[in-house]
Each structure stands twice: as structure tokens, then as C-alpha cells.
C-alpha positions in Angstrom: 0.0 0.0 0.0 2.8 2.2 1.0 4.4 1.3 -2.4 1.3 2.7 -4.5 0.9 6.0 -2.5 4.3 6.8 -3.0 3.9 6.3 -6.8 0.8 8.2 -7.1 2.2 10.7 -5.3 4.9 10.4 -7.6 2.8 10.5 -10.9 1.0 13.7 -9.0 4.2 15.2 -8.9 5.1 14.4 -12.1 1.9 15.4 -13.9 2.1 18.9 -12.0 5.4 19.4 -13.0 4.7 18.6 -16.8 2.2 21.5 -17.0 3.0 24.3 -19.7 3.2 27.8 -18.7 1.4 29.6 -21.2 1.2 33.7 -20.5 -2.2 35.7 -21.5 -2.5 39.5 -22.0 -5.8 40.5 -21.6 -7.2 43.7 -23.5 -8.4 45.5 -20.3 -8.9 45.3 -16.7 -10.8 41.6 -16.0 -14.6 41.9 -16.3 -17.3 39.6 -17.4 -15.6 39.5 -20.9 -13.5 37.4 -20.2 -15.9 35.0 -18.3 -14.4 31.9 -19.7 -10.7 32.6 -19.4 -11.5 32.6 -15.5 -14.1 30.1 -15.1 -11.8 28.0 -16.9 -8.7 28.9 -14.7 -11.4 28.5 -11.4 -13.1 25.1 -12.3 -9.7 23.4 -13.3 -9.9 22.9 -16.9 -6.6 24.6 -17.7 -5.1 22.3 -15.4 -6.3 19.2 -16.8 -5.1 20.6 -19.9 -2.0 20.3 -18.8 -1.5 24.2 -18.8 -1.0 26.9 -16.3 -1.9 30.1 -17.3 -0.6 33.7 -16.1 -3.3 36.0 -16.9 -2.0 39.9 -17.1 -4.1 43.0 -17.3 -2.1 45.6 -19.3 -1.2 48.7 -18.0 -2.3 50.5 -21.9 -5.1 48.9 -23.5 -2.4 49.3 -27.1 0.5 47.3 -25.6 -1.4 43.3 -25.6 -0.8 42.6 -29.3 2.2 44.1 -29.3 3.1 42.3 -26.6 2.1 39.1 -28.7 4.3 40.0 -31.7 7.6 41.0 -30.0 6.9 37.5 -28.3 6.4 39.2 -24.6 3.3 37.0 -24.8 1.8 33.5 -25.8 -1.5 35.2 -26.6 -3.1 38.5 -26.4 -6.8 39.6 -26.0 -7.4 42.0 -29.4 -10.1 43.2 -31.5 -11.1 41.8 -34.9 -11.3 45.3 -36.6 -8.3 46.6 -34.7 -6.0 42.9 -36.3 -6.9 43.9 -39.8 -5.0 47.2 -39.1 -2.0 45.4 -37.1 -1.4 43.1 -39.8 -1.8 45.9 -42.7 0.9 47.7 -40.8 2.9 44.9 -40.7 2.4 43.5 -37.4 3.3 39.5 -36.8 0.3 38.4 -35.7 -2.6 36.0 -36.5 -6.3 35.3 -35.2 -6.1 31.6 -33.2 -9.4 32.0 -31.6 -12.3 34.0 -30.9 -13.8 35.2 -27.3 -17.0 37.1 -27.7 -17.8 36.3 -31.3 -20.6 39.6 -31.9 -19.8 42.6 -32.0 -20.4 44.6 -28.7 -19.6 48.2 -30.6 -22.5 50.4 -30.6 -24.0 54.0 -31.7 -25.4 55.2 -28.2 -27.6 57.9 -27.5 -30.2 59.1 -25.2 -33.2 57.4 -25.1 -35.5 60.0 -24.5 -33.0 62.9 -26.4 -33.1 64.4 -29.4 -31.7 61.4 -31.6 -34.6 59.0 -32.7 -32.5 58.1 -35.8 -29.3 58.5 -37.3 -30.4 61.2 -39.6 -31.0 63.1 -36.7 -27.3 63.7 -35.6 -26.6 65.7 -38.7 -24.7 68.9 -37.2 -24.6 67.3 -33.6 -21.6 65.9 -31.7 -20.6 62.3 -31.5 -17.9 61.0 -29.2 -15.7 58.7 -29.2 -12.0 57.0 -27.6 -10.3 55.4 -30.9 -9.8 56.9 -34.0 -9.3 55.1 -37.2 -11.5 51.7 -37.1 -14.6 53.7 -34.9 -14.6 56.3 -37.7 -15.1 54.2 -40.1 -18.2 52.2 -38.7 -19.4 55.8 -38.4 -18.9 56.8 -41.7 -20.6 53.2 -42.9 -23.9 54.1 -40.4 -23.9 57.8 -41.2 -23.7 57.4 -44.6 -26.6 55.1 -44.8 -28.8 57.7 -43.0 -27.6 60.4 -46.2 -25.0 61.8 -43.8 -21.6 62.6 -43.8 -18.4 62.6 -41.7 -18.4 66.8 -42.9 -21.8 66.6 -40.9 -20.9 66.5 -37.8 -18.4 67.2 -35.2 -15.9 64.2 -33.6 -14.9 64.7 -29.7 -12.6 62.3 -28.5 -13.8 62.0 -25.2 -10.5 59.3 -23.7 -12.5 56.5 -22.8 -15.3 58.1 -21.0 -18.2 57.6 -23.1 -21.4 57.0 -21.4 -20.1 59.9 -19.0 -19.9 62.7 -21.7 -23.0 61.3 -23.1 -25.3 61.7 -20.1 -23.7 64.9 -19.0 -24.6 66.5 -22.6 -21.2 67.1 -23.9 -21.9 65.0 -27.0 -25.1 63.8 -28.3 -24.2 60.0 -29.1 -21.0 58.0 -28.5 -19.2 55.3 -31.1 -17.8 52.8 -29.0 -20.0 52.6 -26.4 -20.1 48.4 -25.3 -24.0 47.3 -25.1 -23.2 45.0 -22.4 -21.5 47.8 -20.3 -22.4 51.4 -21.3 -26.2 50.3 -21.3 -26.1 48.7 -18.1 -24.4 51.4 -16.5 -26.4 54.3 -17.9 -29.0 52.3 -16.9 -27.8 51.9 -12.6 -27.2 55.4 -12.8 -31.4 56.4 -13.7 -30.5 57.6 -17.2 -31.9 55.0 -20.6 -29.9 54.8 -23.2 -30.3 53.4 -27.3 -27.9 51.5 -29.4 -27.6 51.4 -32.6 -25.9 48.3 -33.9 -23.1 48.6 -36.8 -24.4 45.5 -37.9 -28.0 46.4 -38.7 -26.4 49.5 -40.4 -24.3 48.7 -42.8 -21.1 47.4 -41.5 -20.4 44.1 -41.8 -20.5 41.9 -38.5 -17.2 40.6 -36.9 -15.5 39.3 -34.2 -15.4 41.5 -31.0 -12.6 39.6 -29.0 -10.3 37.4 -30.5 -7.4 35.5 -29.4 -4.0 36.6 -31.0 -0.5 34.8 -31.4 2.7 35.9 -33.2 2.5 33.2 -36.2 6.4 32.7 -36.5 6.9 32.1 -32.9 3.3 30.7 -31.3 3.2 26.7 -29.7 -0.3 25.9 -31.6 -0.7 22.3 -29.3 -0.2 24.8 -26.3 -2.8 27.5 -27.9 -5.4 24.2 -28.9 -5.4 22.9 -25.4 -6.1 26.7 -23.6 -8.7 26.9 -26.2 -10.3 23.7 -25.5 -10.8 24.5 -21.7 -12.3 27.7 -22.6 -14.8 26.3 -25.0 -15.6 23.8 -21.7 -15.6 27.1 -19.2 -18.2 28.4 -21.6 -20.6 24.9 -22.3 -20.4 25.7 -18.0 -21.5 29.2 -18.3 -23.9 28.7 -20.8 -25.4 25.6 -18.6 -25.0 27.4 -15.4 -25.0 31.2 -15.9 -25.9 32.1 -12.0 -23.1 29.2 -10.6 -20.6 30.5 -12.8 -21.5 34.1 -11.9 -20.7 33.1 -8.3 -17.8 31.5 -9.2 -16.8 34.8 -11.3 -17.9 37.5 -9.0 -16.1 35.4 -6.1 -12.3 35.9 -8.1 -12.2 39.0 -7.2 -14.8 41.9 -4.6 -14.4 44.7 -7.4 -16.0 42.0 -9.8 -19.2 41.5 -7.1 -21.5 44.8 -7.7 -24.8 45.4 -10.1 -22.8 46.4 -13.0 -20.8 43.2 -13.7 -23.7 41.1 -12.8 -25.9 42.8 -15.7 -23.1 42.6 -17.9 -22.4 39.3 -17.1 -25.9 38.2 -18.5 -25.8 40.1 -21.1 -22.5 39.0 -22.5 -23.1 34.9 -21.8 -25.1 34.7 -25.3 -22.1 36.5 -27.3 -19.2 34.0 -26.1 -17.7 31.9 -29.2 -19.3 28.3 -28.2 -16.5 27.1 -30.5 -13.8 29.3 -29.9 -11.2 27.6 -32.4 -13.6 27.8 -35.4 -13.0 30.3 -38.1 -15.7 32.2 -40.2 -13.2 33.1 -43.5 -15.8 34.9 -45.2 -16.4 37.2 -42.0 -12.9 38.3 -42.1 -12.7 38.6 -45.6 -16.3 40.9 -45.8 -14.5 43.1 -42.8 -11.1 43.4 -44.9 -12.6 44.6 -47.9 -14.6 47.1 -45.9 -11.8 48.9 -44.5 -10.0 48.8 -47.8 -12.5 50.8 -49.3 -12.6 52.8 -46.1 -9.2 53.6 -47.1 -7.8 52.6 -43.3 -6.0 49.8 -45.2 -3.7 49.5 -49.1 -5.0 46.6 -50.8 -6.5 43.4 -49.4 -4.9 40.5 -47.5 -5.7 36.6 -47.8 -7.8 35.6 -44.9 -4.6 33.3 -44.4 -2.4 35.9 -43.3 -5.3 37.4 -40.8 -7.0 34.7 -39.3 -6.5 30.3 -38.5 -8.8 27.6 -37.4 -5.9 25.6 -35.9 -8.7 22.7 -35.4 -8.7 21.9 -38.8 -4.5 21.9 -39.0 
């Protein structure tokens, strides 16, 4: 008896050892979008895939792909629209999977102001946080209502969106997140309206996505992470009020009204098969921002995107 313990303690030991360390760079602070990536660190499944994974919240939202191409990084948390540009510019990196596979961009305004429709912003101000990529879902939605960029006025308002919205310094917001701006316009007494890129025009993508430098990534390391999140999110979809426990429980910032509305809203936009590619998505959203003019030319879905499931 002795004899066996030791040698399961042994294999124990052994297996433990074995495990790859794998680091992630998330795109922001951790909130309910990333509900799988810590479900799956909380119920195990990384460790039965044999990984261990350091999960880092970047100090500038900009640095996690390049983090991932100058190899600081196994993976990074990006944004479809935003890897189109990266890659245009010459950036080593490629798509390995997607986290929140809708987009959560939105066109946000008052619900009881003066824009019922987008026609209605003409000579009105519209904020926003990122240039380039934003602009040009704006352009695509304006346009569609006969407007122009000449019609109205940009205000970059750094990242605080519903903020400048409610307090009337701008009379929509690009950018705003429907499972966060909403909700918290909402806690604070004020309703607020989205208007969805997708139903306008633009054509749908990927919100979060899973990037790896292409040159330098370990794809059996990158198939087993994404394997444990796809099973973290089976869990949440099967369980969304235990894994919002189990979420909210990671960390007391994580536990208030805001995260818990967000987390609901965001459990039906999670990839359920976060290694599968949807080529013709990518290639629609690369030939949009060519003739946006954000990039030269067109690149083969190849060089942006890879289902590494079907390698």
C-alpha cells in the first residue's frame, strides 16, 4: 500500500510538473468579458489541460498585441477590426481563436434625447475614444442615413463615453459596449439606445479574438487553452448564475450590479466554439476597410485569421 501511495504521489508530482506555462495579456482590466478565461482557470480545466496560465491585465489597452508579436506574450486579447490594421501595418500576428464572437460596438444615445435616428445627428456631436476603425463604422452608419463625416463634429472624449454622453457634452458616443455602457447608464437612472453597426451597414465581426505571433506561437499549447475555454463556456452557458458566483467570487471589485448585468448580457455572445474560423467574416470586414481607405490593398484571410482545429 505504501508502495502505491508513493507512486501516485509520484505520478502527481510528475503530472504537475509537466504542465506548460502559457502567459495571456488580456485587452483591459478583467470583467465579465473574459468569463471563460477565468471560469476555466477556477473550475480546473486549464489544469487538466496540462496548462498553467498567467493572466496579465495591461497597464495601456495598445501594448497586448504588441506584446504578442515581440513575443512578450503566448497570446493577447485583441479586437477583430483593430487585427486587420496590425497586420496591414505589418504586425506578426494572426487570429487563433475568438472570445465574444458579436460585435459589442454600438451607436449610443439618449433614449429619450433628441436622436430618434441617425439622420438626426446631422450637425450634432458624437464621441468617441479610438480613432481610425470607430470612424469608419461611423462613416458606414452615417452614410446610410444620407450623412456625412463633414456633418458632424468628432470629440474624443479618452474612454469616457457614457459619462460625456449623459452629461450633454456629445449627443451620441461610437464605441460605447452594449453589455457595459447600457447597463451602467442604466444603474445610474438615465436609458440609453444602441444602434448596432451590424444592422447598419457594416459588416459583422469578431469582438474579441485570441491573438498569437505566427512565427513564434506553440499551436498544441494554444489548442489545449482553447479547448478549456470552449468547456468554461458549455459551464457558463449551462449554469450562468453558478458561474457568476464563481466569477464574481475571483475578485470583490468583480461583485457589484454592474458586472452582474453585464455578465448576462454577454453569456449569449461567447464563441461556443472558440477555435472555429468564419473566413468569409474576415474577408467581408477586410474589404470594408480597404474601401474605407484605413488599409492598401486586401490581404488573404490566411495571413489574418486560422482555425488551428482543422490543421
Amino acid at each position: 500500500m505504501k508502495t502505491t501511495l508513493a507512486a501516485l504521489a509520484l505520478l502527481a508530482a510528475t503530472q504537475a510538473a509537466a504542465q506548460d506555462r502559457m502567459t495571456l495579456v488580456l485587452d483591459w482590466f478583467v470583467n465579465p468579458d473574459h468569463g471563460p478565461i477565468v471560469i476555466a482557470d477556477e473550475q480546473g480545466y486549464f489544469a487538466e489541460a496540462g496548462l498553467e496560465v498567467e493572466v496579465i491585465a495591461p497597464a495601456d489597452p495598445a501594448d497586448p498585441p504588441k506584446m504578442a508579436a515581440a513575443g512578450r506574450a503566448d497570446l493577447a486579447i485583441s479586437y477583430q477590426p483593430q487585427l486587420h490594421l496590425q497586420v496591414a501595418e505589418g504586425m506578426p500576428l494572426i487570429r487563433v481563436g475568438t472570445l465574444v464572437a458579436t460585435p459589442l460596438n454600438c451607436l449610443l444615445v439618449l433614449e429619450d434625447g433628441p436622436v430618434a435616428e441617425i439622420a438626426d445627428l446631422k450637425g450634432r456631436k458624437i464621441g468617441f475614444s479610438v480613432a481610425g476603425v470607430e470612424e469608419a463604422l461611423l462613416s458606414e452608419m452615417l452614410g446610410r442615413a444620407g450623412l456625412g463625416m463633414a456633418n458632424v463634429e468628432l470629440v474624443n472624449v479618452n474612454w469616457s463615453l457614457s459619462p460625456a454622453l449623459m452629461s450633454g457634452q456629445v449627443d451620441a458616443v461610437i464605441g460605447a459596449f452594449r453589455n457595459f455602457e447600457l447597463n451602467q447608464m442604466a444603474i445610474e437612472g438615465v436609458a440609453g439606445r444602441c444602434f448596432y453597426p451590424e444592422e447598419e451597414g457594416v459588416p459583422t465581426y469578431d469582438e474579441l479574438i485570441y491573438v498569437a505571433n505566427p512565427q513564434t506561437m506553440d499551436a498544441d499549447m494554444i489548442r489545449r487553452f482553447l479547448s478549456a475555454t470552449e468547456k468554461a463556456t458549455q459551464f457558463i452557458v449551462n449554469h450562468p448564475q453558478e458561474s457568476w458566483e464563481i466569477f464574481a467570487g475571483t475578485s470583490a471589485e468583480l461583485r457589484d450590479e454592474l458586472n452582474e448585468r453585464a455578465w448576462a448580457d454577454t453569456i449569449p455572445r461567447f464563441a461556443l466554439r472558440p477555435e472555429a474560423l468564419d473566413q468569409g467574416r474576415y474577408a467581408r470586414f477586410e474589404a470594408f476597410l480597404a474601401e474605407a481607405g484605413l488599409v492598401e490593398g486586401t490581404r488573404p484571410v490566411s495571413d489574418l485569421a486560422v482555425d488551428l482545429g482543422a490543421q
